[in-house]
C-alpha positions in Angstrom: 0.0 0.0 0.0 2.5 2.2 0.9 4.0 2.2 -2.7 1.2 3.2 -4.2 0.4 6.1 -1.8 3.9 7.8 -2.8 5.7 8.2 -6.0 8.9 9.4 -7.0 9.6 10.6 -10.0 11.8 13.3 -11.2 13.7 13.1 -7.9 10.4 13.7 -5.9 8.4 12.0 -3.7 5.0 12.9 -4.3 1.3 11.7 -2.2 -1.9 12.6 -3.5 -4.9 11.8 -1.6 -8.6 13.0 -1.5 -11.0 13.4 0.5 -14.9 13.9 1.2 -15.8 16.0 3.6 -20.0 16.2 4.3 -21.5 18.7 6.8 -25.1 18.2 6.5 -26.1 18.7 2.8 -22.5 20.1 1.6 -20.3 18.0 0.5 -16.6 19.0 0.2 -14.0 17.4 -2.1 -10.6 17.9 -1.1 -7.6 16.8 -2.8 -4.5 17.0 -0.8 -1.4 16.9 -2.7 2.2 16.4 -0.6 5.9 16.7 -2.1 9.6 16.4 -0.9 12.9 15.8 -2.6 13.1 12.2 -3.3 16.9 11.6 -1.4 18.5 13.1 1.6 15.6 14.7 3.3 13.1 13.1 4.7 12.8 9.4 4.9 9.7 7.8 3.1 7.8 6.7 6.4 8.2 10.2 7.6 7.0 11.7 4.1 3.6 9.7 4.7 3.1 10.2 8.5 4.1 14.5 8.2 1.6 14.6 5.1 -1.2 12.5 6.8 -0.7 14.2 10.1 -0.4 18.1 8.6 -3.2 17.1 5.9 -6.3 15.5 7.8 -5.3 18.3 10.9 -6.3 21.1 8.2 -9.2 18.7 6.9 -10.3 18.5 10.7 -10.0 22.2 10.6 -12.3 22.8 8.3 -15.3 21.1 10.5 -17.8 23.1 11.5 -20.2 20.6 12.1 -19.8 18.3 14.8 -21.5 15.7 13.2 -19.5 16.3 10.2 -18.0 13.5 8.6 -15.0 12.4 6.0 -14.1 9.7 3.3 -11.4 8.8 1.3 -11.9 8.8 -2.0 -10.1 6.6 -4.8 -10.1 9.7 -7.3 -12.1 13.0 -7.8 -15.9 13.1 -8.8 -15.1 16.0 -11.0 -12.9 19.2 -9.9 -11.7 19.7 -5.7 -13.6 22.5 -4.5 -10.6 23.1 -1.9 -6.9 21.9 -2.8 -4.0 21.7 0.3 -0.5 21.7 -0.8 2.5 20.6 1.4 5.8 21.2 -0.3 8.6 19.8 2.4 12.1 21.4 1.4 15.5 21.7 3.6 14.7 24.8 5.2 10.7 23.7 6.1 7.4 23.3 5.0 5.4 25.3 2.9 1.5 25.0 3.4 -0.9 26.1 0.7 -4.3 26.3 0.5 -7.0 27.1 -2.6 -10.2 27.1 -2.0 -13.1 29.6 -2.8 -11.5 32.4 -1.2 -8.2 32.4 -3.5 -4.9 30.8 -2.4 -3.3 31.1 0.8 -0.1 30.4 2.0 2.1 29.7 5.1 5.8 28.9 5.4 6.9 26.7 9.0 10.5 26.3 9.5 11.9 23.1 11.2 12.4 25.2 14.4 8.9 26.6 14.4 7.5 22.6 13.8 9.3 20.9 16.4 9.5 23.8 19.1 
């Protein structure tokens, strides 16, 4: 399973995931996309567990129903209606996020992370 959660091409690892997230009537596709030099960096274990960890946090996030629930799904129905972004590099992470509202972004430094 876990080789066909991340590939590496190009000298990246890459994990793309998505998700659907239904408050009441809304549903929510989310596709979560996560990337990281492929040597050197960041083990592939880690890769998984920061992306899953960071990602579904954010997905949580975005409850506001506390009945809300999520699934996985296999691909999208269609087009994400919010995209998150996690490009690991040396110095970090950058977090991005797309959505309705236009495209945010965040940059966490090792220190900040593990502080």
């Amino acid at each position: 399973m876990i080789n066909d959660l991340v590939k590496i091409e190009n000298g990246k690892m890459t994990l793309t995931d998505y998700t659907l997230l239904k408050q009441g009537d809304v549903s929510t596709q989310i596709k979560m996309y996560c990337e990281a030099p492929a040597a050197g960096l960041i083990s592939r274990d880690y890769f998984i567990s920061l992306c899953t960890v960071l990602g579904y946090e954010m997905i949580n996030n975005m409850k506001t129903d506390p009945n809300a629930t999520t699934k996985t799904l296999g691909e999208l129905i269609g087009n994400p209606d919010v995209e998150i972004n996690l490009f690991v590099a040396k110095g970090g992470i950058q977090v991005e996020v797309k959505g309705v509202n236009g495209t945010n972004r965040s940059t966490i430094t090792w220190e900040e992370l593990f502080k």
